[in-house]
VEXLUM-390317 format. One line per field, with one value per residue (C-alpha): residue number from 1; residue in one letter; chain; x, y, z. Coordinates in steps of 0.5 Angstrom, whole numbers, plus 500, padded with zeros to 3 digits. Example, Ala and Ser with C-alpha at 12.3 -4.5 7.8 and 13.67 -1.06 7.14 Angstrom:
VEXLUM-390317
n: 1 | 2
res: a | s
chain: A | A
xx: 525 | 527
yy: 491 | 498
zz: 516 | 514
END
This chain:
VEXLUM-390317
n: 1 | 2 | 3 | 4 | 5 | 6 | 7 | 8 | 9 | 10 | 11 | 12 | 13 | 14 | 15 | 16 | 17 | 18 | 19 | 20 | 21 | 22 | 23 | 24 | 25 | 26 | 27 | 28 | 29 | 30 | 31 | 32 | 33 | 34 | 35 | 36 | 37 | 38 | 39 | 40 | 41 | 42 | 43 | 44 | 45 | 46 | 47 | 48 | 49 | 50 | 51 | 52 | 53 | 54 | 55 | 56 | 57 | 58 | 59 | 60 | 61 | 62 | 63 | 64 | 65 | 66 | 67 | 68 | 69 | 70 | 71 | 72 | 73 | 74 | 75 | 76 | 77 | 78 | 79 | 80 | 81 | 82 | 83 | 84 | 85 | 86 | 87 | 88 | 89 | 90 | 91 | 92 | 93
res: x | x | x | x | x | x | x | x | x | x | x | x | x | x | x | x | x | x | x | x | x | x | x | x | x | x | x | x | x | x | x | x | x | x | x | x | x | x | x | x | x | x | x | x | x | x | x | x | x | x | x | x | x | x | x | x | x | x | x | x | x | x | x | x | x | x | x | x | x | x | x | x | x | x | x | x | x | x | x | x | x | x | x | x | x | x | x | x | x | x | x | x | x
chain: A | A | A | A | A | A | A | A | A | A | A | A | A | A | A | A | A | A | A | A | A | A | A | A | A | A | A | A | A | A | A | A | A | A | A | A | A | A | A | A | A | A | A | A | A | A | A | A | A | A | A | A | A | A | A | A | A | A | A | A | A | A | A | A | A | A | A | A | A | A | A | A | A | A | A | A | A | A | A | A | A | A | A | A | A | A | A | A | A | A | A | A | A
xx: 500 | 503 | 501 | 501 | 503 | 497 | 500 | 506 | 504 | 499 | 505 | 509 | 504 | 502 | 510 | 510 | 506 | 509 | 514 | 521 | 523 | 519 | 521 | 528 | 527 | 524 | 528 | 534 | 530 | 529 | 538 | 540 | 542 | 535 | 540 | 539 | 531 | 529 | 523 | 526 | 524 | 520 | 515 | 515 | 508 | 509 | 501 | 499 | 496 | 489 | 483 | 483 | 489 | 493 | 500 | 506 | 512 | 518 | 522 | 527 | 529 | 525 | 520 | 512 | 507 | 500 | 496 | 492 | 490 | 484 | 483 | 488 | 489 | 487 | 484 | 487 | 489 | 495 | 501 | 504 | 497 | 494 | 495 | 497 | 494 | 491 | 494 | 493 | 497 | 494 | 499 | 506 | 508
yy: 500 | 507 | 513 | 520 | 526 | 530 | 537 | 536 | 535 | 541 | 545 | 543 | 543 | 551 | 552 | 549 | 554 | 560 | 565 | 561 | 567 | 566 | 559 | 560 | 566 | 560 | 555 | 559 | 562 | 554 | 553 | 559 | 558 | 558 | 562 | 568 | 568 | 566 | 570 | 577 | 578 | 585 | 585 | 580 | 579 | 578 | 573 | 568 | 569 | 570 | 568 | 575 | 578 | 581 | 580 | 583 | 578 | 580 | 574 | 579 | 586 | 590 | 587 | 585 | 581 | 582 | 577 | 575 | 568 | 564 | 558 | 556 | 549 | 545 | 538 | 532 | 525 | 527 | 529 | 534 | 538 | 538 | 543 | 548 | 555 | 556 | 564 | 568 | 572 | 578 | 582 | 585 | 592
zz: 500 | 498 | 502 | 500 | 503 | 501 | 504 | 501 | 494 | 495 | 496 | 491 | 486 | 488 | 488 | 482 | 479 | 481 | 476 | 476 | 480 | 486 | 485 | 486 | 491 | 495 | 494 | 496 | 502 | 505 | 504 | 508 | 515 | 519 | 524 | 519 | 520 | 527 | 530 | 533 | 540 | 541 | 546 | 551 | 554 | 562 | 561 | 556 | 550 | 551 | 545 | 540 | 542 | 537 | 536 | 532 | 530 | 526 | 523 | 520 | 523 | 519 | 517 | 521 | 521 | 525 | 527 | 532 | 537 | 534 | 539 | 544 | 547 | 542 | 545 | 540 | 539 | 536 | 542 | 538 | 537 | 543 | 547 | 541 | 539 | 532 | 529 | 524 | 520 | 516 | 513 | 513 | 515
END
């Protein structure tokens, strides 16, 4: 019996889709050291994230992604799901 990556085939297919330049950007993007694009601290929070709260994130000094908290503690067979937050990321800024 073969099983497939459902997720991973849909994200190949979308970045097989994309302009060759995005392509390549993303290709190079994924071979850089991941020490070039950790999460940059800028507010820690003293209390946990709360349902609705908004959040600034900023991968990359210089740029910002808004979000905002949509389900916490997720309850799931799966270990390394349950327990987990659901986000969302809107836009950059």
């Amino acid at each position: 019996m073969i099983f497939n990556n459902l997720m991973k085939e849909r994200r190949d297919k979308k970045i097989n889709s994309l302009p060759k330049e995005v392509q390549r950007k993303l290709k190079k993007f994924e071979e850089l050291d991941s020490s070039d694009y950790q999460l940059q601290v800028i507010k820690p929070s003293n209390d946990l994230p709360k349902e609705g709260d908004l959040f600034v994130l900023s991968p990359k000094k210089g740029y910002y992604f808004l979000g905002k908290v949509m389900e916490l503690n997720i309850v799931s067979s799966n270990s390394l799901m349950s327990g987990s937050y659901v986000v969302v990321i809107f836009s950059t800024c």
